[in-house]
GUSE-536344 format. One line per field, with one value per residue (C-alpha): x, y, z; residue number from 1. Coordinates in nm, 3 decimals, always signed. Example, Ala and Ser with C-alpha at 12.3 -4.5 7.8 and 13.67 -1.06 7.14 Angstrom:
x: (+1.230  +1.367)
y: (-0.450  -0.106)
z: (+0.780  +0.714)
seq: (1  2)
! end
This chain:
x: (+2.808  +3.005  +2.677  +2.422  +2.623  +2.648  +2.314  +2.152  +2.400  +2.273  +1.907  +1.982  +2.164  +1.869  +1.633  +1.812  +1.913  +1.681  +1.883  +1.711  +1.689  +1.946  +1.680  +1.418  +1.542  +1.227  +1.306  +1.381  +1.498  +1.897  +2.131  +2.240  +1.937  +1.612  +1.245  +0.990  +0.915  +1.282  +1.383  +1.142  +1.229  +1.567  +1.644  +1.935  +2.120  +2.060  +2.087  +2.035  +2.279  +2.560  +2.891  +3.097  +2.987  +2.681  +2.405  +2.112  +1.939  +1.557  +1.542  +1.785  +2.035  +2.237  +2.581  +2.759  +2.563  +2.639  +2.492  +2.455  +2.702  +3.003  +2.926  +2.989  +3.294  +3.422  +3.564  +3.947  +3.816  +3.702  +3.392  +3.213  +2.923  +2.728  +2.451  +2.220  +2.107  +2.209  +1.829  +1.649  +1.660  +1.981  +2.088  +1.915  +2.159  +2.501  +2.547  +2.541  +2.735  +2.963  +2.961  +2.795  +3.025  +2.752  +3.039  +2.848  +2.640  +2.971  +2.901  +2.550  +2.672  +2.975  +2.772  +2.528  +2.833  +3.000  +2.714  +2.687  +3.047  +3.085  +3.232  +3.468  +3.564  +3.642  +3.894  +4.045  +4.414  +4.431  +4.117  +4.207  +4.025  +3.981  +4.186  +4.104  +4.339  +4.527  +4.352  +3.983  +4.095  +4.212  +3.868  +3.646  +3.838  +3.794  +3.801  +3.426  +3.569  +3.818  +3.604  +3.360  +3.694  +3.749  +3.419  +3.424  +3.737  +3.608  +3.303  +3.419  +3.432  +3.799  +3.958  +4.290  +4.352  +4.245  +4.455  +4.313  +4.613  +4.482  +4.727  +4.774  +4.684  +4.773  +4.618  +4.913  +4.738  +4.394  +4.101  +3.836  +3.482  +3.405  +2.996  +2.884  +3.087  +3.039  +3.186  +3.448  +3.560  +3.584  +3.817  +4.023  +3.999  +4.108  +4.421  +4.713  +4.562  +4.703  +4.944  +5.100  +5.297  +5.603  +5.578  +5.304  +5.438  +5.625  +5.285  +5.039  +5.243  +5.035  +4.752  +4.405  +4.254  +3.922  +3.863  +3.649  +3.449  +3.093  +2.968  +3.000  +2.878  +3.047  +3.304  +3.608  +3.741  +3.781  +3.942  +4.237  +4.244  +4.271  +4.509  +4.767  +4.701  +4.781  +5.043  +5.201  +5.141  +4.785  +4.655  +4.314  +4.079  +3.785  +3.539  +3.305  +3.050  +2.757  +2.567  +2.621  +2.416  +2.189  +2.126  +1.747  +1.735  +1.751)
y: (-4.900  -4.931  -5.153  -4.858  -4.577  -4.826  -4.962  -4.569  -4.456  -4.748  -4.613  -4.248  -4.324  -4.544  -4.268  -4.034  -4.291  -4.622  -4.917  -5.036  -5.378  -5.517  -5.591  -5.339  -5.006  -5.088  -5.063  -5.318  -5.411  -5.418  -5.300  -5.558  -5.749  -5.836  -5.795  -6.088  -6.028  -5.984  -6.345  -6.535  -6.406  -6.552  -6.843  -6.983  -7.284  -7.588  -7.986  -8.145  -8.018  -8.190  -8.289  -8.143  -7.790  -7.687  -7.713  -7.779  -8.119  -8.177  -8.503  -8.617  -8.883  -8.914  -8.743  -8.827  -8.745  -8.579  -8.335  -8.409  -8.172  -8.296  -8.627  -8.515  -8.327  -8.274  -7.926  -7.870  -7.783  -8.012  -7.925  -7.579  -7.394  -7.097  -6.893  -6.810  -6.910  -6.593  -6.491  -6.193  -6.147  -6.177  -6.006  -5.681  -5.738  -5.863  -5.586  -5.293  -5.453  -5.493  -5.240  -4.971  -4.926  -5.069  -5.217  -5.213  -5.548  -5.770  -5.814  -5.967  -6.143  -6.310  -6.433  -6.632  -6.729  -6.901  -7.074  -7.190  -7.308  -7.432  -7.802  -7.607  -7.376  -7.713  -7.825  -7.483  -7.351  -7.064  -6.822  -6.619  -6.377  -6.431  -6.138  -5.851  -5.747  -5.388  -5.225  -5.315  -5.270  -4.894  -4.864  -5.041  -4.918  -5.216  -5.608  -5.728  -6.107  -5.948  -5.785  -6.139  -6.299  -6.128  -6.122  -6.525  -6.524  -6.325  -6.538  -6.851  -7.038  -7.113  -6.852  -6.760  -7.147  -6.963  -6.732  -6.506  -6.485  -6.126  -6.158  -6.558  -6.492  -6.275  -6.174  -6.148  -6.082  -5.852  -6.090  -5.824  -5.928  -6.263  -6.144  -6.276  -6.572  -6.909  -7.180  -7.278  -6.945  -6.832  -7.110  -6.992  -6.625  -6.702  -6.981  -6.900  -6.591  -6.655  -6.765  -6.775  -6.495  -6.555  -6.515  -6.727  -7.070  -7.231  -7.179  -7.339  -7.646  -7.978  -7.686  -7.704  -7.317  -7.200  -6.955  -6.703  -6.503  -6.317  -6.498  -6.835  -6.887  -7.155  -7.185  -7.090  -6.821  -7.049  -7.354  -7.115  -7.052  -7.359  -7.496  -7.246  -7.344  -7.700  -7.644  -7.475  -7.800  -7.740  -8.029  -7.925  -7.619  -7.578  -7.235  -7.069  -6.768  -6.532  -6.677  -6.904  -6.996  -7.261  -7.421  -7.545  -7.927  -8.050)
z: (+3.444  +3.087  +2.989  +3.084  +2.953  +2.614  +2.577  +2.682  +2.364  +2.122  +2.232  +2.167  +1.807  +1.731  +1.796  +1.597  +1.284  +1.334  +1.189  +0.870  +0.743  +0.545  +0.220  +0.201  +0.430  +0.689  +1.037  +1.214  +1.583  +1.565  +1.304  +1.049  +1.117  +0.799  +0.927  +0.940  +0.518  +0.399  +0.604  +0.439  +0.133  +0.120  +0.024  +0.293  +0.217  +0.456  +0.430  +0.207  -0.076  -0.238  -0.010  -0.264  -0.452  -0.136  -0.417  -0.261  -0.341  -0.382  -0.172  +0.133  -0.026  +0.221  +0.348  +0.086  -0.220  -0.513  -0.741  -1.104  -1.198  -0.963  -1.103  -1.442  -1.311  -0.969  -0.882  -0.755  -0.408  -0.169  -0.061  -0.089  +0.105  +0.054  +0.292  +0.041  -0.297  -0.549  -0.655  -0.766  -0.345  -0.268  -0.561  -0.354  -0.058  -0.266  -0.511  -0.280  -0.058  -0.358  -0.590  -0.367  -0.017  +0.137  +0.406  +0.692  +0.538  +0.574  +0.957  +0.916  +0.622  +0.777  +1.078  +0.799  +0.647  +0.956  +1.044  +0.697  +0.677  +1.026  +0.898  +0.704  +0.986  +1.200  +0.968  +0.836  +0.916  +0.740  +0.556  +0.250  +0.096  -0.286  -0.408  -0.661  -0.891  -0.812  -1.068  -0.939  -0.558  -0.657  -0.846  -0.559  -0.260  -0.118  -0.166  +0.003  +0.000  +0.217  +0.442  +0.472  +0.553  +0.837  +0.968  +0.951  +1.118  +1.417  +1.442  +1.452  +1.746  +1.709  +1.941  +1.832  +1.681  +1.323  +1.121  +0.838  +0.550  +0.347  +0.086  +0.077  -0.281  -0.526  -0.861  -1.142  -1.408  -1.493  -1.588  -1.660  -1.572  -1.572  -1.657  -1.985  -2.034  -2.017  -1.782  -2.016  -2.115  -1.745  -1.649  -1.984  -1.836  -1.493  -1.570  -1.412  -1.292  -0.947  -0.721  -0.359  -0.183  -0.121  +0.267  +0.298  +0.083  +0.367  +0.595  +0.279  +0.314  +0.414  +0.538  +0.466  +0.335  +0.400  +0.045  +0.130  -0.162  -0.218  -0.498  -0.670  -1.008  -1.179  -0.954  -1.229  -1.001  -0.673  -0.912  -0.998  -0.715  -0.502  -0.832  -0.760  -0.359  -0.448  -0.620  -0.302  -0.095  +0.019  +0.137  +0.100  -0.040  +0.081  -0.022  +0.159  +0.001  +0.090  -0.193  -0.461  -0.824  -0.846  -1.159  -1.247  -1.237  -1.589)
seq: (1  2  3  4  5  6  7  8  9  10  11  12  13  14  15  16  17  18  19  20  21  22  23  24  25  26  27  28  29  30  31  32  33  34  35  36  37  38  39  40  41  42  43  44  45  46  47  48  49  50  51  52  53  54  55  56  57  58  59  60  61  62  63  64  65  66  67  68  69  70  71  72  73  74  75  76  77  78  79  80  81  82  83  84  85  86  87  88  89  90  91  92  93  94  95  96  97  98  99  100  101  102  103  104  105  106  107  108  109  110  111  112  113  114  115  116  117  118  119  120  121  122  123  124  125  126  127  128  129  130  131  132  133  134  135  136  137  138  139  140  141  142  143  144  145  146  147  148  149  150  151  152  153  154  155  156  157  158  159  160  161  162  163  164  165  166  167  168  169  170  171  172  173  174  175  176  177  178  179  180  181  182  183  184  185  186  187  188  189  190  191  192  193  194  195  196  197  198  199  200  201  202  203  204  205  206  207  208  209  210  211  212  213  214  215  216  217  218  219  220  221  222  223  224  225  226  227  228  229  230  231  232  233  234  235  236  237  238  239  240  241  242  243  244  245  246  247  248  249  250)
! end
């Protein structure tokens, strides 16, 4: 009876406000779903792509292969994945949902995102949001890596075996936008930006954290991140995001 009386309710509110697809605003069959055009429009991230950063790789190398760029350098974090590639389509989807209390995209978003991250999931103890500083929080209202976080958490096929830490990490010090600058001069920006509550230390001990953010460009926000993790005993970092940069092949 509770499933008639909800699914008669979905039908009603559906006939009154049709739920719109997540890209263009085109109706679709199910709230927080794309149509048939918007899905093959964006670009999801799927083997093969590089153990380490998630960049996706032209030609299968094997499980263990590396982009050009981790070669060069490897990141502080272990190994990284994203949903989506961060294009001109994605873009559509990422900014509202982050600069326009467009909220209600987290849940579709977070489901991509599990799937997408579910060998990091496996091995995860705790998530943690990457956090805003006070100042942007109070200006946003609220912190969409948080909100993805929690989504993730819900998701994944852990049960109760995973723990979401909200305030694992805390911003000390205002960065300003990171927009503009290059890869060097965002890991200047964002050194020592963060650290580990209090509360949480003794738990971040010999742990493995899943980071959780929207967006990863170069990846200068998650390093200071996962450096001030390590530093607390972490025995791994690992990052998961909606969407990540990819690089043209040089």
């Amino acid at each position: 009876m509770r499933g008639a009386v909800a699914g008669a309710g979905r039908a009603v509110l559906d006939a009154v406000l049709p739920p719109l697809c997540l890209g263009c605003n085109e109706i679709v069959s199910a709230p927080g779903a794309l149509c048939a055009s918007c899905w093959q429009g964006f670009s999801f991230i799927s083997a093969p792509h590089c153990a380490c950063c998630g960049t996706p790789l032209a030609e299968d190398l094997g499980p263990e292969a590396l982009c050009a760029g981790c070669l060069v350098r490897r990141p502080r974090y272990h190994r990284a994945r994203a949903a989506l590639v961060y294009d001109d389509q994605s873009r559509r989807l990422v900014l509202p949902f982050k600069h326009g209390d467009r909220t209600d995209i987290a849940r579709a978003c977070g489901g991509w995102m599990t799937r997408a991250g579910a060998d990091l999931l496996a091995s995860a103890d705790l998530v943690a949001p990457v956090p805003l500083h006070w100042r942007r929080l109070f200006m946003r209202r609220y912190n969409q890596a948080m909100l993805l976080a929690r989504i993730v958490v819900r998701t994944a096929a852990r049960g109760d075996d995973l723990r979401l830490a909200p305030d694992l990490l805390r911003r000390q010090r205002w960065t300003g936008s990171q927009a503009g600058l290059r890869a060097k001069e965002r890991r200047r920006n964002v050194r020592e930006a963060f650290d580990v509550h209090p509360k949480w230390r003794p738990m971040v001990a010999g742990k493995t954290i899943l980071l959780v953010d929207d967006v990863l460009t170069t990846g200068a926000t998650v390093e200071a991140c996962a450096r001030a993790l390590q530093r607390a005993g972490a025995k791994g970092v690992d990052v998961l995001t909606l969407a990540r940069v990819v690089r043209p092949a040089l």
